[in-house]
VMD Tcl script that draws the C-alpha trace (Angstrom):
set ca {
  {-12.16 -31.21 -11.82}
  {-10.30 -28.32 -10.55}
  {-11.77 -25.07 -11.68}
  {-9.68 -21.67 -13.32}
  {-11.16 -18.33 -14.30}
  {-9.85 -17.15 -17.68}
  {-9.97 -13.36 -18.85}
  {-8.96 -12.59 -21.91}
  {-8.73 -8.65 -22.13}
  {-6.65 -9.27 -25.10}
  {-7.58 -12.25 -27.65}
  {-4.84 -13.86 -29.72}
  {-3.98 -17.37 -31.11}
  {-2.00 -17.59 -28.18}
  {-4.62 -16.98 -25.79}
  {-7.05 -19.46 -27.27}
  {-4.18 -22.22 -27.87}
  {-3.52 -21.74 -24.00}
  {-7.72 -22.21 -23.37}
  {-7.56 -25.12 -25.34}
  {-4.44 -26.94 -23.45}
  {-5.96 -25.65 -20.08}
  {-9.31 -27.49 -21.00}
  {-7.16 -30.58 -22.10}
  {-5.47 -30.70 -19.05}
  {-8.89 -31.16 -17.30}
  {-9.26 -27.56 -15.84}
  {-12.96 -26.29 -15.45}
  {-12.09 -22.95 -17.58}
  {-15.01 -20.11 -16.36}
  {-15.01 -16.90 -17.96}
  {-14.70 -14.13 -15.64}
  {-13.14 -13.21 -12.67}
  {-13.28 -14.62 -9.27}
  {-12.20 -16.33 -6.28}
  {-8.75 -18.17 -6.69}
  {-6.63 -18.18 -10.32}
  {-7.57 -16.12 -12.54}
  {-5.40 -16.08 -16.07}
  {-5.34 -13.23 -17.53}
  {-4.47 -13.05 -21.23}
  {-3.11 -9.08 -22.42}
  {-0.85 -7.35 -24.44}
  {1.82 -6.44 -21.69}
  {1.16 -6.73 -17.78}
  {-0.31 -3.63 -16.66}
  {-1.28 -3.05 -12.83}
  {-4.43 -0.83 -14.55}
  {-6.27 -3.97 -15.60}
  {-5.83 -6.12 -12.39}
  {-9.08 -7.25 -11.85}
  {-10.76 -6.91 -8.41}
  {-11.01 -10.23 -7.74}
  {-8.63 -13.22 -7.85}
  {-6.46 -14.65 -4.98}
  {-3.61 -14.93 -7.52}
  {-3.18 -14.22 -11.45}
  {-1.55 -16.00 -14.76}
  {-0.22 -13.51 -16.34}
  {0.09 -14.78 -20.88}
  {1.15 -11.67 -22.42}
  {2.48 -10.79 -26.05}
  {5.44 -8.85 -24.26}
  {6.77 -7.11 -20.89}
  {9.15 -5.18 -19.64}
  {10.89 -6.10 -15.95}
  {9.93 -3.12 -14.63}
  {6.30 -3.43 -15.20}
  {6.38 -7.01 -14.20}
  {7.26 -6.20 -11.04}
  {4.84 -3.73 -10.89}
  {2.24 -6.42 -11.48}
  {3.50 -8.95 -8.60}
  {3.62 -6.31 -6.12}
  {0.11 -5.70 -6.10}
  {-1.33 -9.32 -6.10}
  {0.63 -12.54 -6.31}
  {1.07 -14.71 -9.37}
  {3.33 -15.46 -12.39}
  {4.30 -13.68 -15.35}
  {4.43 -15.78 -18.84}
  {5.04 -14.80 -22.21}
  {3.03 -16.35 -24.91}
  {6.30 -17.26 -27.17}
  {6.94 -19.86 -23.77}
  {5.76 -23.43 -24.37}
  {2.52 -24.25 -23.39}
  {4.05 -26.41 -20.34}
  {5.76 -23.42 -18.69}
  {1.71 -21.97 -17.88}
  {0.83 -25.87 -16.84}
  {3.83 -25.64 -14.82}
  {2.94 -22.35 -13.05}
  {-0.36 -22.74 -12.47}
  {0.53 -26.04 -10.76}
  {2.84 -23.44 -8.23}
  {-0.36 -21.61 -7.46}
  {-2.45 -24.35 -6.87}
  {0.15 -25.31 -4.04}
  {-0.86 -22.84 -1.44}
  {-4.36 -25.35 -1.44}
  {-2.05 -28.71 -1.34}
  {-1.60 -29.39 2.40}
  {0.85 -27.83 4.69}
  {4.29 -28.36 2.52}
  {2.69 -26.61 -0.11}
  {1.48 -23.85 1.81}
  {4.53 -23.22 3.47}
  {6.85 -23.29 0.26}
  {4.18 -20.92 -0.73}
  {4.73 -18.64 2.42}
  {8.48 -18.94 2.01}
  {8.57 -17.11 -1.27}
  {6.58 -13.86 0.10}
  {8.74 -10.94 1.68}
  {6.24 -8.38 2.82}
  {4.08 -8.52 5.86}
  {1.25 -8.04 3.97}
  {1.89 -10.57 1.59}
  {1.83 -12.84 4.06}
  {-1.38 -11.51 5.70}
  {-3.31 -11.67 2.37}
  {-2.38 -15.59 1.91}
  {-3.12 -16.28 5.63}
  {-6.81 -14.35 5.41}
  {-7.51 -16.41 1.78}
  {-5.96 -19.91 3.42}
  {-8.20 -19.21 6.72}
  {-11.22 -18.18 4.33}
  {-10.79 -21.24 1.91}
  {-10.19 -23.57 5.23}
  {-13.18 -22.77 7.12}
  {-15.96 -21.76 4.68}
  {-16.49 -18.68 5.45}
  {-18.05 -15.80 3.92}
  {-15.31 -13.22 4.08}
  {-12.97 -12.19 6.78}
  {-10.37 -9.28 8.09}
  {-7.08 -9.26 10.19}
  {-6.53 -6.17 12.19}
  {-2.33 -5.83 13.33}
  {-1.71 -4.66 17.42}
  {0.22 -1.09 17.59}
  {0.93 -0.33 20.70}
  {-3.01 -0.45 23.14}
  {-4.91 -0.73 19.41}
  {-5.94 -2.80 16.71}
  {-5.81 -1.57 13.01}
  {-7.28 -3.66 10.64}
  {-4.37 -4.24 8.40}
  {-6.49 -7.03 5.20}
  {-10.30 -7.52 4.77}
  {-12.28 -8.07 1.74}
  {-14.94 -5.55 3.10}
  {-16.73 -8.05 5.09}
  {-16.36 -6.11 8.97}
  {-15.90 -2.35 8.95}
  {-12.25 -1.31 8.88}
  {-12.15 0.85 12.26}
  {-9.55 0.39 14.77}
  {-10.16 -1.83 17.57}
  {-8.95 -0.64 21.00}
  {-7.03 -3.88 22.45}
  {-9.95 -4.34 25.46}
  {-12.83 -4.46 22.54}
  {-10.19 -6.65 20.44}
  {-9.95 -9.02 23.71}
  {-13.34 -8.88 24.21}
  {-14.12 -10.26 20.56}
  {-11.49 -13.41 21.36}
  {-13.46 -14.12 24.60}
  {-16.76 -14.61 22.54}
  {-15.24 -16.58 20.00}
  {-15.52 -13.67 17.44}
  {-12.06 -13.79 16.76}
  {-8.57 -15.25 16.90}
  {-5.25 -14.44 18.15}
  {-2.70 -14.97 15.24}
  {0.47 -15.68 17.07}
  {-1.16 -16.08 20.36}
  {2.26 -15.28 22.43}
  {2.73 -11.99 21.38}
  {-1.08 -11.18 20.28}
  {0.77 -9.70 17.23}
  {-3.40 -9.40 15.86}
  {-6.87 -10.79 15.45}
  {-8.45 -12.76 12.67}
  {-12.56 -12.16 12.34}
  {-14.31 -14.46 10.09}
  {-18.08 -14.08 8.80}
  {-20.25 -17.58 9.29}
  {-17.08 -19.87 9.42}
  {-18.76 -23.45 8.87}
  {-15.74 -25.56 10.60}
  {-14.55 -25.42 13.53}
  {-11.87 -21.62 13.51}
  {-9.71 -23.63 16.02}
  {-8.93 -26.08 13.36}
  {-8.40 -23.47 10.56}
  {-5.81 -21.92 13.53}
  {-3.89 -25.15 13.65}
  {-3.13 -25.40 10.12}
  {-2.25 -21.70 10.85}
  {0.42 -21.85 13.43}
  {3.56 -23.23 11.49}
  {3.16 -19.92 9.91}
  {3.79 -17.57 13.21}
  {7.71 -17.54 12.67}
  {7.50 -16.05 9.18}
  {4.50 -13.45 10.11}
  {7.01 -12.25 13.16}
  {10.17 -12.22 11.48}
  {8.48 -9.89 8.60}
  {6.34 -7.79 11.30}
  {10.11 -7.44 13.31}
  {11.43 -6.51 9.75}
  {8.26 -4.14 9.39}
  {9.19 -2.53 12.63}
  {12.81 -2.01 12.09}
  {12.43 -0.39 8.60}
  {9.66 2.08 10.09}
  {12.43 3.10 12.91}
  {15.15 3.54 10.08}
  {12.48 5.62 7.49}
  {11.60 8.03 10.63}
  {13.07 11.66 10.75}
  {14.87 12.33 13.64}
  {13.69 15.71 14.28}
  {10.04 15.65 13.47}
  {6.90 13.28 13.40}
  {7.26 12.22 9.69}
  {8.98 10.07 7.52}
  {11.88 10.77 5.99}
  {13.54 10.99 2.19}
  {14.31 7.29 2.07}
  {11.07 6.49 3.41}
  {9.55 8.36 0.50}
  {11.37 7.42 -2.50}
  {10.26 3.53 -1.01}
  {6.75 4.28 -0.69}
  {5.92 6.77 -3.78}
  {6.47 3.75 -6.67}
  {4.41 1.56 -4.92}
  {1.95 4.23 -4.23}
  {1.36 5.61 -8.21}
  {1.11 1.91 -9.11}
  {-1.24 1.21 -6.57}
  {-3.09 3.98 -7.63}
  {-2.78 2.63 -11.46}
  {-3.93 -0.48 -10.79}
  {-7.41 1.34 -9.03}
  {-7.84 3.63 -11.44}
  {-7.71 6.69 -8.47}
  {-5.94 10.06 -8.24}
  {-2.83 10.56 -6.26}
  {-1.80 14.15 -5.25}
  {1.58 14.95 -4.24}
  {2.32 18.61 -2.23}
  {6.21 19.59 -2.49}
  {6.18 22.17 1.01}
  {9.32 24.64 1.64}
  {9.58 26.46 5.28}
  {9.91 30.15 4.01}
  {13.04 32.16 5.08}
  {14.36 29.22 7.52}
  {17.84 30.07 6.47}
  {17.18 33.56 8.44}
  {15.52 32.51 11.22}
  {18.97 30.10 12.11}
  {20.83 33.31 11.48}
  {19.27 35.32 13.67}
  {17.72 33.50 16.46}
  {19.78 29.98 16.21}
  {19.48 26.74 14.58}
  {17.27 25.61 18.13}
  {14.78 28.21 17.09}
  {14.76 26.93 12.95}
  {14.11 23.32 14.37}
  {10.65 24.66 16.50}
  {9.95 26.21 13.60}
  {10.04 22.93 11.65}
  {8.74 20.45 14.42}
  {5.28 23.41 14.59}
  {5.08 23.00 10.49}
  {5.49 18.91 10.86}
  {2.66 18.96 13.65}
  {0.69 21.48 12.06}
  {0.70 19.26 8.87}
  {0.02 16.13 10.74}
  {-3.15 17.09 12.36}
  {-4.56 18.59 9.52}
  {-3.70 15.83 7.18}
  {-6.37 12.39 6.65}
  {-5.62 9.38 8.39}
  {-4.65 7.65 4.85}
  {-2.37 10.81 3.90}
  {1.69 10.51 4.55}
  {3.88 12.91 5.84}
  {7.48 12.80 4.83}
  {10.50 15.40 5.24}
  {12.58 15.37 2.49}
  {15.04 17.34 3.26}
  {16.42 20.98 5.44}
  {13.55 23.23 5.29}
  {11.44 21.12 2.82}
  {8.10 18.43 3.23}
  {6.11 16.19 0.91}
  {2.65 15.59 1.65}
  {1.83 12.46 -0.50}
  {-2.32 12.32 -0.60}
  {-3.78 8.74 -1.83}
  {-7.07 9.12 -3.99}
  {-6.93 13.17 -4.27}
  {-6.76 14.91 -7.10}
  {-4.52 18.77 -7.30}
  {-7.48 20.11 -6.57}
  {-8.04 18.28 -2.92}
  {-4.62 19.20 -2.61}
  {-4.69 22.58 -3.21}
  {-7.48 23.13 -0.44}
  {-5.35 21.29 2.12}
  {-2.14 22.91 1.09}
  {-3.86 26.70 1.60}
  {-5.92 24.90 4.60}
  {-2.35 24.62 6.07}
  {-0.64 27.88 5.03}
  {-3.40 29.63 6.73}
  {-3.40 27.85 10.12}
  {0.88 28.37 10.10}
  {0.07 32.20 9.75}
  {-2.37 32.17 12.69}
  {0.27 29.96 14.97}
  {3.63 32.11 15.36}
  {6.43 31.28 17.44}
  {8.20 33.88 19.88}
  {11.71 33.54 19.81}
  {13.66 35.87 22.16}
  {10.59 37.54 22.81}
  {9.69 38.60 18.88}
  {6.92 37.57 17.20}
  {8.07 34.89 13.86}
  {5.34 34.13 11.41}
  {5.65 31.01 9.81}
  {5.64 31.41 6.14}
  {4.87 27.71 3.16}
  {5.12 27.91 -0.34}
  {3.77 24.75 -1.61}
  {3.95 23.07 -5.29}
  {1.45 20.20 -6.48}
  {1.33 17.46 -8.92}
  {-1.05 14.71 -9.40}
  {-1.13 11.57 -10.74}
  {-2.40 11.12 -13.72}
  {-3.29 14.72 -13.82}
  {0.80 15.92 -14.70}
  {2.60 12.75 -14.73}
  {3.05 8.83 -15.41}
  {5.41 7.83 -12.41}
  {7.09 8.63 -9.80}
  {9.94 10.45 -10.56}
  {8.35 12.63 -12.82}
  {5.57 13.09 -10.52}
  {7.94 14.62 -7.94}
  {9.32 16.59 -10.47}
  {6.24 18.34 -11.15}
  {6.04 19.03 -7.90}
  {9.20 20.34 -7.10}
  {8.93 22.51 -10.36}
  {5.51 23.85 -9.54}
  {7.44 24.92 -5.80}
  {9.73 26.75 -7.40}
  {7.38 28.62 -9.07}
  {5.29 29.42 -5.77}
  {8.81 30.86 -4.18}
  {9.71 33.36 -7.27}
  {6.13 34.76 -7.65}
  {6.90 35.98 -3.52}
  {6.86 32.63 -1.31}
  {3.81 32.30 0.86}
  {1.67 30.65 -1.70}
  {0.39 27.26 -3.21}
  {0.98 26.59 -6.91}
  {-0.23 23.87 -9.36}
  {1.91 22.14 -12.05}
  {0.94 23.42 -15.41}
}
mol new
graphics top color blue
foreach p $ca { graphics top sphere $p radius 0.5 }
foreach p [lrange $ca 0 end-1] q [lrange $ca 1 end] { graphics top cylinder $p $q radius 0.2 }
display resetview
């Protein structure tokens, strides 16, 4: 009897006519969350009540938008049903899900319908999991002579494996190669109780899709880079800052965004040339850089202007590291033709939730509370009202 985990956050005759079919179908219904499908019976999909476990989710709501069901499926894979849909149309879904577990057609059609490289990660750690009985597992991605553990449930510690301690783990048998001709990474797994080289096997139709996305991956990193500086650029962050405020939805964290303008960059290109304005920008991307956590992303949006976007801080955390950085500019000036420059930030912040409910607005915020740093006399760090 297969089993399904059933949370209803949300109870309605809908909800228990769908328990009822599910049980009539022969489905072990347990209430909770879990390991595999998990339906999950609400109002509206809503990334804030994504439960922490569940490989994939049923989504039976009253109503939704097609904004916020994409929000939903970019955060963990699934379906998205109304409750005014015949009963059939969930039987039929869940029988979708259930087909990453239904031999190697199955998986791949499964495979097939992912686009991201983590996607595709996630289902290979949960197939390689479910496969070999093991406790938990990670997959750490090669960059370059390192190893960053890109998925894990938590199992193995999540620091970054230089590639000689990453080889030395495959020569014990403590880990795997995933796509063994380009060592694109390493799978770990905790107590496996069959045989990993089997689990591999069943793996390897999979290495064309897992380099065509990493290639993909790659390609879009070289195309979201600034030219002039180490970060990322405008396009980069109007990709990344949607996903990141849902993310941060669905985990119920903080998520601090600092708006940065290069003071008076205008008349340092007057006066000492546009070289000298473009060391003044590549010492304020550095600067910012190395003072910045390894989970914090550095983007320039634009001329003289940077965003700093800060995962799981509130204005506060950004504040400090926004006056951290003003500071160390104004101890680090540039000579140019043999005068001493000081570099001069005003900064804006905004948080999410703190001053807004998405993306755009949250940039607005941030931009607005810049403004206000550079007509109270530049040189400072404000806070959105």
């Amino acid at each position: 009897m297969p089993s399904i985990h059933w949370l209803e956050l949300h109870p309605s005759p809908a909800g228990s006519a769908l328990r009822e079919a599910l049980l009539g179908w022969g489905y072990e219904v347990l209430t909770g969350t879990g390991r595999g499908t998990v339906v999950l019976v609400a109002e509206r999909p809503d990334p804030r009540l994504i439960p922490s476990e569940g490989t994939e989710l049923l989504w039976w709501v009253a109503t939704g938008e097609p904004e916020e069901v994409s929000a939903v499926l970019n955060l963990r894979p699934g379906w998205v049903l109304q409750q005014d849909r015949p009963l059939e149309a969930a039987r039929e879904a869940l029988e979708h899900l259930r087909q990453r577990d239904l031999g190697t057609d199955g998986w791949l059609r499964r495979m097939l319908h992912l686009a991201s490289l983590d996607e595709l990660l996630r289902l290979v750690l949960d197939r390689a999991i479910h496969l070999s009985g093991a406790r938990g597992g990670a997959i750490w991605l090669r960059r370059g002579e390192t190893f960053y553990q890109r998925t894990g449930d938590g199992t193995f510690p999540e620091a970054p494996l230089p590639r000689q301690a990453a080889a030395e783990l495959v020569r014990r048998g403590d880990a795997w190669l995933l796509v063994p001709s380009e060592q694109l990474g390493i799978l770990r797994l905790l107590n496996p109780r069959k045989s990993a080289e089997a689990v591999l096997a069943s793996l390897s139709d999979v290495d064309p899709l897992l380099m065509n996305a990493w290639r993909l991956e790659e390609s879009q990193a070289l195309s979201f880079k600034d030219d002039l500086t180490v970060a990322q650029n405008r396009r980069c962050l109007e990709a990344e800052l949607p996903q990141a405020v849902r993310l941060a939805a669905a985990q119920g964290e903080p998520l601090a965004l600092l708006f940065l303008d290069v003071d008076n960059l205008k008349a340092v290109n007057s006066r000492h040339g546009h070289p000298a304005g473009s060391r003044m920008l590549e010492r304020v991307a550095l600067t910012a850089q190395r003072l910045c956590r390894a989970h914090d992303r550095l983007y320039r949006y634009g001329g003289d202007e940077f965003c700093i976007l800060m995962p799981g801080t509130t204005s506060e955390g950004a504040r400090k590291l926004g006056d951290r950085l003003l500071q160390t500019l104004r101890g680090c000036p540039l000579t140019l033709d043999g005068l001493r420059v000081d570099i001069s930030l005003s900064a804006g912040i905004a948080a999410f939730p703190e001053h807004a409910d998405g993306a755009e607005r949250l940039l607005a915020r941030a931009d607005q509370a810049l403004f206000r740093a550079k007509g109270e006399g530049k040189g400072r760090v404000r806070v959105a009202d």
